[in-house]
C-alpha positions as CSV (number, residue, x, y, z in Angstrom):
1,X,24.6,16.4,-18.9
2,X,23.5,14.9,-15.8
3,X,25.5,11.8,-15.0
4,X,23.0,9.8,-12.8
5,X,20.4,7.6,-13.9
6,X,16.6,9.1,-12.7
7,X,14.5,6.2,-11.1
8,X,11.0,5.6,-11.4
9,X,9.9,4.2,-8.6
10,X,9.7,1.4,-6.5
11,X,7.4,-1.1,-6.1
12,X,7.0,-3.1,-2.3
13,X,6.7,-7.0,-2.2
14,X,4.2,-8.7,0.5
15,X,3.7,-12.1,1.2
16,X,-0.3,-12.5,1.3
17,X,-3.1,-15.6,2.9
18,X,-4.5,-15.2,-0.7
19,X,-3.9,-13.0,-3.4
20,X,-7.6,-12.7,-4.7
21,X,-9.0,-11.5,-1.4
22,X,-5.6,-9.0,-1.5
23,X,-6.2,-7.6,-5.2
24,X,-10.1,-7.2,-4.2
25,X,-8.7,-4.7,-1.1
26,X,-6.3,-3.0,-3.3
27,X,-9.1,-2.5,-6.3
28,X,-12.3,-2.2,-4.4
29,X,-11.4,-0.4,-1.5
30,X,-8.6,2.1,-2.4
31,X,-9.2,2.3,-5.8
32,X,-6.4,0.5,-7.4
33,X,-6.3,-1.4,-10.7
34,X,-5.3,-5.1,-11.0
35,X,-2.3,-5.0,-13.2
36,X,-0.8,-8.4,-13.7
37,X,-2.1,-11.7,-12.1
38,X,-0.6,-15.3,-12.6
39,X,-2.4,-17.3,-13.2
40,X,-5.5,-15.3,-14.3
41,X,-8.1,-17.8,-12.7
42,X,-6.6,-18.0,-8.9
43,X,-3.7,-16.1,-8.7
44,X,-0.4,-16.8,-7.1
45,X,1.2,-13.8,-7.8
46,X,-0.3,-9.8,-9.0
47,X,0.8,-6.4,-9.3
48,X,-1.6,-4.1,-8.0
49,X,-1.4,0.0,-8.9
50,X,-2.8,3.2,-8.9
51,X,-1.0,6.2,-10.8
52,X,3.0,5.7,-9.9
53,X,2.1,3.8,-7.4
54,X,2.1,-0.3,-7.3
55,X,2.2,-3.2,-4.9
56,X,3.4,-6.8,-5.6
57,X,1.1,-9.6,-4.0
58,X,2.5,-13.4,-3.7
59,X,1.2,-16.0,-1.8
60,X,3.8,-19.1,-1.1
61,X,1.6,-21.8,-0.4
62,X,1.6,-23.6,3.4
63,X,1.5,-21.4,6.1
64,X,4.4,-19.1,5.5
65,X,2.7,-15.9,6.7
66,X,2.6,-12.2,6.2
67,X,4.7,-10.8,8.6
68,X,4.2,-6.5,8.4
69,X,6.8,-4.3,9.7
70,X,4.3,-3.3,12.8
71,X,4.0,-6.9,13.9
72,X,7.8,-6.8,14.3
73,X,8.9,-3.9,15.9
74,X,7.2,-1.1,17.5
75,X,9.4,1.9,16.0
76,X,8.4,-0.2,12.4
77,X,5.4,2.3,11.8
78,X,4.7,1.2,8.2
79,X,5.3,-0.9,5.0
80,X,5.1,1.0,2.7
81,X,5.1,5.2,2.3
82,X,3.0,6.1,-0.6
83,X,3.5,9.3,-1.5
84,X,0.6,12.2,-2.5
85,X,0.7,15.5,-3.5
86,X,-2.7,16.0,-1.8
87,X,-3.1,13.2,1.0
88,X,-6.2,15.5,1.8
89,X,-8.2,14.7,-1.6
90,X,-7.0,11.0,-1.3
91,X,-8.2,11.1,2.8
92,X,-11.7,12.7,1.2
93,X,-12.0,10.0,-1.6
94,X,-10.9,7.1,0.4
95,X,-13.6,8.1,3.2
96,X,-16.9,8.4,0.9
97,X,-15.5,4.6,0.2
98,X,-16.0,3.9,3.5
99,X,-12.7,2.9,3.9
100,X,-11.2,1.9,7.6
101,X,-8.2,4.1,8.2
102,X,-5.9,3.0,10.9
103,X,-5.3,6.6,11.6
104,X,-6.8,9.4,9.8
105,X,-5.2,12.3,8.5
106,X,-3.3,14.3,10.7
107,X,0.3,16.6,10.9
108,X,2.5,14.3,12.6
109,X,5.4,15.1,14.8
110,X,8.0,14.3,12.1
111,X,7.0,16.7,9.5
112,X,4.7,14.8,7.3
113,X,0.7,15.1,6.9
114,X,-1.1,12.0,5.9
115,X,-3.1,8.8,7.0
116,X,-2.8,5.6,7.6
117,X,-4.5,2.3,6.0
118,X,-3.8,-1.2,7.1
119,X,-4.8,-3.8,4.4
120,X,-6.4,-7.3,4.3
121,X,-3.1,-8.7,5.4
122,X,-2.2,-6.1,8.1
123,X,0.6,-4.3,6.4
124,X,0.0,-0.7,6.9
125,X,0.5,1.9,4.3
126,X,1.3,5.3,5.1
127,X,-0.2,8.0,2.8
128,X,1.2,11.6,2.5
129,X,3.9,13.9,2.1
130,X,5.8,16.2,4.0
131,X,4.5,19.2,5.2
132,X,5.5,22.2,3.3
């Protein structure tokens, strides 16, 4: 009997300018589906996903901002590390999209191979796995 409790996964919170612009990034352009939105007409809050993968979308109102990792600090690559058994096939989908990668696939220095994507807010999602 195994004693701990197996997660499932994790989902990241960002603050967006406006949640329907956000969910059309996340859908159109990499493919997601639009899971949950509140209110249906105009949203102020969703939950984006593909696969295992989801995102959680809330605007506050005012001019409270999005404020991504990379804005902050320099060493604060990403937002969010999605992982992918085959950041290759993703990279090859994602480009007949004609999606904008901030970087495009590559081995990195650190042991991982994967790209990056920065979305209609600026936070930056990091695609991949490490290298095997």
């Amino acid at each position: 009997m195994n004693p701990r409790a197996e997660l499932g996964g994790v989902s990241p919170f960002f603050i967006v300018k406006n949640v329907t612009r956000a969910v059309a990034f996340y859908v159109d352009v990499l493919g997601f589906e639009r899971r949950y939105a509140e209110p249906d007409d105009g949203p102020f809050f969703a939950i984006v996903g593909r696969d295992g993968a989801q995102i959680f979308l809330k605007h506050f109102g005012g001019d409270l901002a999005a404020q991504p990792n990379p804005t902050r600090h320099p060493g604060a690559l990403w937002d969010a590390f999605v992982y992918v058994d085959d950041p290759d096939k993703l990279h090859t989908e994602l480009s007949a999209r004609d999606v904008r990668f901030r970087r495009n696939i590559t081995n990195r220095t650190d042991g991982l191979r994967g790209f990056e994507v920065k979305d209609a807010d600026g936070y930056v999602l990091f695609f991949g796995r490490p290298r095997s």
